[in-house]
N, C-alpha and C positions, 0 to 999 in steps of 0.2 A: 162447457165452462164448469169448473167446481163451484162447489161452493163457497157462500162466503162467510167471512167469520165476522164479530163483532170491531174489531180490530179494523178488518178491510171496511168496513162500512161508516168506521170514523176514520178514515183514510178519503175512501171515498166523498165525504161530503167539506170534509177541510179544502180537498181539490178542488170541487164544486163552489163554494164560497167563495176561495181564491180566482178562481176563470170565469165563473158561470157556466162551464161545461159540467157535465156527470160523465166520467169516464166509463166504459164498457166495462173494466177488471183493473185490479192495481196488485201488485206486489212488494213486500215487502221482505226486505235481505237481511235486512240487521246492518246492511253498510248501506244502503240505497234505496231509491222509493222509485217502482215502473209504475207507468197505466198506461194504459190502452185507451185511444181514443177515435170514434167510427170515421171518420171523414177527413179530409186533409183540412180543408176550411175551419175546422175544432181545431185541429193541429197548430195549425197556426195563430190561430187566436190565444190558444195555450201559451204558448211562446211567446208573444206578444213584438211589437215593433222594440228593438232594440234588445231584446228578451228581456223585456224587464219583466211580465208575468212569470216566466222560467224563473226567475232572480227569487222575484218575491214566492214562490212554489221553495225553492229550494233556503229562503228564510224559515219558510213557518215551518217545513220538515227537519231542516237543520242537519241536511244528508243530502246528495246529489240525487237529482231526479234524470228520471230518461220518461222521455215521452214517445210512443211509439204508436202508428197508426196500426189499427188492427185489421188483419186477412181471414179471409172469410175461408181458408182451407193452410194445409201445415204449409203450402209453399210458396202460398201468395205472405204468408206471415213472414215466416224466414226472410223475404224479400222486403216487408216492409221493416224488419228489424234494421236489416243490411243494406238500408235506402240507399247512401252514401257509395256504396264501391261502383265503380265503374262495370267490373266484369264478377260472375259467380259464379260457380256449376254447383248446383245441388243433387247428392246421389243418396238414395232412400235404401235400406238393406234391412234388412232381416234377420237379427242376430241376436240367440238364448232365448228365442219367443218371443221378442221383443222389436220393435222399428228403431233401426238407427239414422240417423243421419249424417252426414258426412256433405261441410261446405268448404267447396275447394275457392281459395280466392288467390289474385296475383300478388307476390310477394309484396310489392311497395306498398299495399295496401291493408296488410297485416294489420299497423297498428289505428289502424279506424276500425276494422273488424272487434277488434280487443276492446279497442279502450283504454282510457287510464287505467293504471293497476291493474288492468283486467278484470277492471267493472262492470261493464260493457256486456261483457263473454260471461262472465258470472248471472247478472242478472237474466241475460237471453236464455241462457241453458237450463233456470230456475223456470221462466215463465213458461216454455216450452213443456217441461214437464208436470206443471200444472193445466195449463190450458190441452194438451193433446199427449199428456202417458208420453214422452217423450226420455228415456232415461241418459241413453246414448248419444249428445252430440259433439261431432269434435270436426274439429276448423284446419284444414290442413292450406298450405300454401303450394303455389308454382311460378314458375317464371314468368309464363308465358303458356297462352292454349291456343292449340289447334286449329284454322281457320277453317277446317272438316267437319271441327268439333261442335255436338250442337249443344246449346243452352242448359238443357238437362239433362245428366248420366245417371 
């Protein structure tokens, strides 16, 4: 995890006050507010029945929040970001010295991958390369995969 700045730690406690959770990491975009949260049970307390905690999260920030459970390695993460799709392949490469990644998802499901405006995609591809050197990620789509094909390429 990096470190944090003055910034993230009155971030961090606005959240806190708001939930009564303390989230693991938070980000900030300039258009959006992430954290990371250990457990699904937080997660959902975050959110609250009817999302009115989420509601009132995205009052006091006054910018849309994403809340995301945090993965304890880059691919259980990726998986917790992209909870929501049905199907994923995750392929890991090697490219300028660097790890890329590369998530292939089924076309219908493009725009949950994205998000509004491409918030969503914005946000994930910031946190990534904060939490794990992450410089390179990019989302491609398919039809349709393989019933040979196995879960990770």
């Amino acid at each position: 995890m990096s470190e944090l700045n003055t910034d993230d730690l009155k971030f961090l406690s606005e959240f806190q006050k708001i939930t009564g959770i303390y989230p693991s990491d938070c980000l900030y975009t300039g258009f959006a507010f992430a954290f990371l949260v250990d457990n699904r049970g937080e997660l959902y307390k975050c959110i609250g029945k009817n999302k009115i905690i989420l509601n009132k999260l995205i009052q006091a920030f006054r910018k849309p929040v994403f809340l995301f459970l945090k993965g304890s390695d880059l691919e259980t993460q990726i998986r917790n970001f992209f909870h929501n799709l049905s199907d994923m392949r995750i392929k890991f490469n090697e490219k300028d010295g660097g790890k890329q990644v590369v998530l292939i998802v089924l076309e219908p499901e493009r725009g949950y991958a994205v998000g509004k405006d491409g918030n969503k995609i914005k946000v994930i591809r910031e946190f990534l390369n904060k939490r794990f050197g992450i410089k390179d990620f990019q989302l491609r789509t398919t039809k349709q995969f393989s019933d040979n094909e196995s879960p990770l390429i």
